[in-house]
C-alpha positions as CSV (number, residue, x, y, z in Angstrom):
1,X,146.0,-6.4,210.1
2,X,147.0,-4.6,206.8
3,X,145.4,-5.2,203.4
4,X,148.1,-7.6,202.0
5,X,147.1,-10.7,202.6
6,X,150.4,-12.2,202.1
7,X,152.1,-10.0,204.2
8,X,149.7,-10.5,206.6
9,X,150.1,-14.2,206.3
10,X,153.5,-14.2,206.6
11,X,152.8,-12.2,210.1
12,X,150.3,-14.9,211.6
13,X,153.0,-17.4,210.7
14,X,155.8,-15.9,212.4
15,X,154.4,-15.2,215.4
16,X,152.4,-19.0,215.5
17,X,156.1,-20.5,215.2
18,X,157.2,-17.8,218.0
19,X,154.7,-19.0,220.4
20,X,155.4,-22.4,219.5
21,X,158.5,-22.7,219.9
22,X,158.1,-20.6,223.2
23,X,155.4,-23.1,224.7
24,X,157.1,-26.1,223.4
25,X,160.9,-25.9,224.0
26,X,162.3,-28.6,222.0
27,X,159.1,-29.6,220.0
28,X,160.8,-31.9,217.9
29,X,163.0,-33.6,220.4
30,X,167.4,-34.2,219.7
31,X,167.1,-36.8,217.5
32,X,167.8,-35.5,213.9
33,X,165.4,-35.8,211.0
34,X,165.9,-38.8,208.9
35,X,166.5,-36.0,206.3
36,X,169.5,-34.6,207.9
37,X,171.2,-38.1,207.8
38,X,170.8,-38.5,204.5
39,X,172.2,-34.7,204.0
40,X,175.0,-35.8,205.8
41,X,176.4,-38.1,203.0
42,X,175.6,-35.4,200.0
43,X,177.7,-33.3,202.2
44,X,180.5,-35.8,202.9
45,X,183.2,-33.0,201.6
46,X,181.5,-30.2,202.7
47,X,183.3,-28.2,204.9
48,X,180.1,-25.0,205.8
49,X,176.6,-25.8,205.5
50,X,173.8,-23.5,205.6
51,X,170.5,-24.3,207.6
52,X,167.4,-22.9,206.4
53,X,164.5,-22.8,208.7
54,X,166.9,-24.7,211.3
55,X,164.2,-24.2,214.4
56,X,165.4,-25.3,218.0
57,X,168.7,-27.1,216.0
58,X,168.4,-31.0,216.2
59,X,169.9,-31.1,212.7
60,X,171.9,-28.4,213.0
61,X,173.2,-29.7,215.9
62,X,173.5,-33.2,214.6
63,X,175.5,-31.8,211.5
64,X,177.5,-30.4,213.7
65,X,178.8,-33.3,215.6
66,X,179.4,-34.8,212.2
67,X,182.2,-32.1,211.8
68,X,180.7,-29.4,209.6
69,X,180.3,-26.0,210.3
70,X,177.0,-25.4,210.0
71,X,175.3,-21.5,209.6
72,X,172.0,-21.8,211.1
73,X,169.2,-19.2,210.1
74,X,165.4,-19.2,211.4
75,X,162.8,-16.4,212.2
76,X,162.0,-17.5,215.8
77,X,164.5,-15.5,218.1
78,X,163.1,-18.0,220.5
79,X,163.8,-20.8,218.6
80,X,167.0,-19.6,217.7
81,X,167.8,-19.2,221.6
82,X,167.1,-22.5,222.4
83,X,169.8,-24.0,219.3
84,X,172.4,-21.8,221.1
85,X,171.7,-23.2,224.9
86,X,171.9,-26.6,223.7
87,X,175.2,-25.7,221.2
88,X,176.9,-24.8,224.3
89,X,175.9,-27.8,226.1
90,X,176.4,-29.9,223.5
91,X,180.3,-28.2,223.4
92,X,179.3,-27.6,219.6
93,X,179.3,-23.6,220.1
94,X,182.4,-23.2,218.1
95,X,180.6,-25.1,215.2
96,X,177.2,-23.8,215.3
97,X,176.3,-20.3,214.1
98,X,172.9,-18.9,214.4
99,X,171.3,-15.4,212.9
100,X,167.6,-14.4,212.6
101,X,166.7,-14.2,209.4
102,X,162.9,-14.9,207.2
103,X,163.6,-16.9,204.4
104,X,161.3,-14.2,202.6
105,X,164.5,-11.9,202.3
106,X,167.5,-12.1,200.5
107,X,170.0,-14.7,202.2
108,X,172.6,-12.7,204.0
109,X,175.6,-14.1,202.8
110,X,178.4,-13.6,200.4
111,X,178.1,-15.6,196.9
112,X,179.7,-18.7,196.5
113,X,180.3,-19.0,200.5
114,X,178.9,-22.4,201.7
115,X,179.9,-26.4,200.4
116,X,175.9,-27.3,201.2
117,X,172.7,-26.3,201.9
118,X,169.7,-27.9,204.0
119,X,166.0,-26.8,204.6
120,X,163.8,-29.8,206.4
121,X,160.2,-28.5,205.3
122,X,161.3,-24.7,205.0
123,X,160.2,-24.2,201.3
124,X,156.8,-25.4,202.1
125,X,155.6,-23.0,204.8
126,X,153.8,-20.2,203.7
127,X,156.0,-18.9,201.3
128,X,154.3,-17.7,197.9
129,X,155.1,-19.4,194.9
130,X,157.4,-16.1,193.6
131,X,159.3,-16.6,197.3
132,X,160.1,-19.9,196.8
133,X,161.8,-18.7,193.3
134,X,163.8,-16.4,194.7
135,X,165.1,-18.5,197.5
136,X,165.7,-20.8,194.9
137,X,167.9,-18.4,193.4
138,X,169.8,-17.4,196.6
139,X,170.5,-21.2,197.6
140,X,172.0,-21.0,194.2
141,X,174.0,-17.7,194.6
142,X,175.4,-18.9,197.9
143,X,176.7,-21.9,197.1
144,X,179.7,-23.0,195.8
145,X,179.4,-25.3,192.5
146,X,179.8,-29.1,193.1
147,X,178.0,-28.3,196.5
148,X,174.6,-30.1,197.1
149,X,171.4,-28.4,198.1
150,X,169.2,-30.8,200.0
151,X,165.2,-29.6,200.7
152,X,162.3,-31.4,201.7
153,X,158.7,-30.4,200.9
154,X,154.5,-31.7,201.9
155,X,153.2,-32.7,198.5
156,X,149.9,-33.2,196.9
157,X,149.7,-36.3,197.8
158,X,149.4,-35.2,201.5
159,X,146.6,-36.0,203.1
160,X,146.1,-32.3,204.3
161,X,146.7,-31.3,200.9
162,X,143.2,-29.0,199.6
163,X,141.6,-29.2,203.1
164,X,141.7,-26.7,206.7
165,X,141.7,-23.1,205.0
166,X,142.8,-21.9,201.8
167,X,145.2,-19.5,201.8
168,X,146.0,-19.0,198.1
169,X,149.0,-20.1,195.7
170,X,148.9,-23.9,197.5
171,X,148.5,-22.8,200.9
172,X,146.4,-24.3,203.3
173,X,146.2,-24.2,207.0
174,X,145.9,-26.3,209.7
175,X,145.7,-25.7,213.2
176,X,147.7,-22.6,212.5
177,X,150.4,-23.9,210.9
178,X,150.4,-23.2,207.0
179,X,151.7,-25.5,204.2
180,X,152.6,-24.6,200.9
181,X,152.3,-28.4,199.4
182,X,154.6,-28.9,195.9
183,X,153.6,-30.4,192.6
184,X,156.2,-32.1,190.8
185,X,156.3,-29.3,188.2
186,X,157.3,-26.8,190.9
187,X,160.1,-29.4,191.8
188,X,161.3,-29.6,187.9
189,X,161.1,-26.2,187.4
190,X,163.3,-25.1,190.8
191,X,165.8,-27.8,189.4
192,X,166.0,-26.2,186.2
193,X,170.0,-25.2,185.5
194,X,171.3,-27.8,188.5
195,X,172.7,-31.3,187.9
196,X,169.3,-33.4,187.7
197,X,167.8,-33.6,190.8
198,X,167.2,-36.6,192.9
199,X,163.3,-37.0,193.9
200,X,163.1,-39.5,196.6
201,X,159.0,-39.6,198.2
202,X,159.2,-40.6,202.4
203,X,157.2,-40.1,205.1
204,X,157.8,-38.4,208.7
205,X,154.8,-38.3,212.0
206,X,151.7,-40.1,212.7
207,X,149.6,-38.6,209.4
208,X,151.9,-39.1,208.3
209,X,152.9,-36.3,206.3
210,X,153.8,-37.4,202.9
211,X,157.0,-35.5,201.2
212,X,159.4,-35.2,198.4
213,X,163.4,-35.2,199.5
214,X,164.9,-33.4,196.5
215,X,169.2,-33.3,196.4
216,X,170.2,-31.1,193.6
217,X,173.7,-30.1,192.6
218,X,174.9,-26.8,191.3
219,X,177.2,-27.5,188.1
220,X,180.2,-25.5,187.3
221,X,179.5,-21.8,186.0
């Protein structure tokens, strides 16, 4: 291991979800997320969507067959394999694009080049606080105004929220998976220049996990 712990962290994590995804094809089943649905109406005249942390693709997929285009980026190769199996399968291939890519980097696409953007509990892996900022800020860059940005976070009101280890800046981890959990004030302040943002608290598994769906809108430049 190197001497940044971050860095380091951010190495455990990607190849955890590798091996994951790897031992458990399909971990999360082809039913969508209950997030997904509801992204589907804030994208209801979206015509590309962008899918952050989009895993083995059961809402990619699913947004899909709803008729959008969906871009679908995730830093498991493996994971990203199994998406473009069951896209082919599925007869969605012409609708579905995947690309390796860690959310940690710059998004790699053109400004202003997607109607919507969706990331089902992507914000709140082990990114650092400054990461989530700046992916903030790309959502922002790549998406057209009027289009909807649609994100769910673990909050401090999960259960798991300041047990398993610390890992700094609101990480902790459990059975190696590691959670960044949000207070509302990181929520406000990544809403900060959108249309007001739409909080709605759910919950999702046997915890259950306890999250925030946030829906904001860029305005008009």
């Amino acid at each position: 291991m190197g001497t940044d712990p971050a860095a380091d962290l951010a190495a455990d994590q990607r190849a955890h979800w590798q091996e994951t995804y790897r031992r458990h094809p399909g971990m999360y089943g082809a039913e969508p997320s209950d997030a997904a649905r509801h992204a589907a109406e804030a994208f209801a005249d979206a015509g590309t969507v962008l899918e952050l942390g989009a895993g083995h693709g059961r809402d990619a997929l699913w947004l899909a067959g709803q008729g959008l285009r969906v871009q679908a980026l995730d830093f498991s190769a493996t994971a990203l394999e199994q998406l473009d199996r069951s896209a082919a399968d599925l007869g969605l291939a012409d609708r579905v694009a995947t690309r390796l890519h860690d959310a940690r980097e710059p998004l790699p696409l053109p400004d202003a080049s997607v109607d919507g953007v969706f990331a089902h509990m992507l914000l709140c892996m082990a990114l650092s606080t400054e990461q989530i900022r700046s992916l903030a800020a790309e959502v922002r860059r790549v998406l057209r105004p009027g289009g909807a940005f649609v994100y769910t976070v673990r909050h401090t009101g999960d259960a798991h929220h300041g047990t398993g280890i610390p890992r700094g800046d609101g990480i902790f981890e459990h059975g190696g998976f590691a959670v960044h959990f949000f207070d509302r004030d990181l929520v406000d302040e990544l809403a900060r220049g959108w249309h007001p943002a739409q909080v709605h608290p759910f919950t999702e598994g046997e915890l259950p996990r306890r999250l925030w769906r946030v829906t904001m809108v860029r305005p008009s430049d």
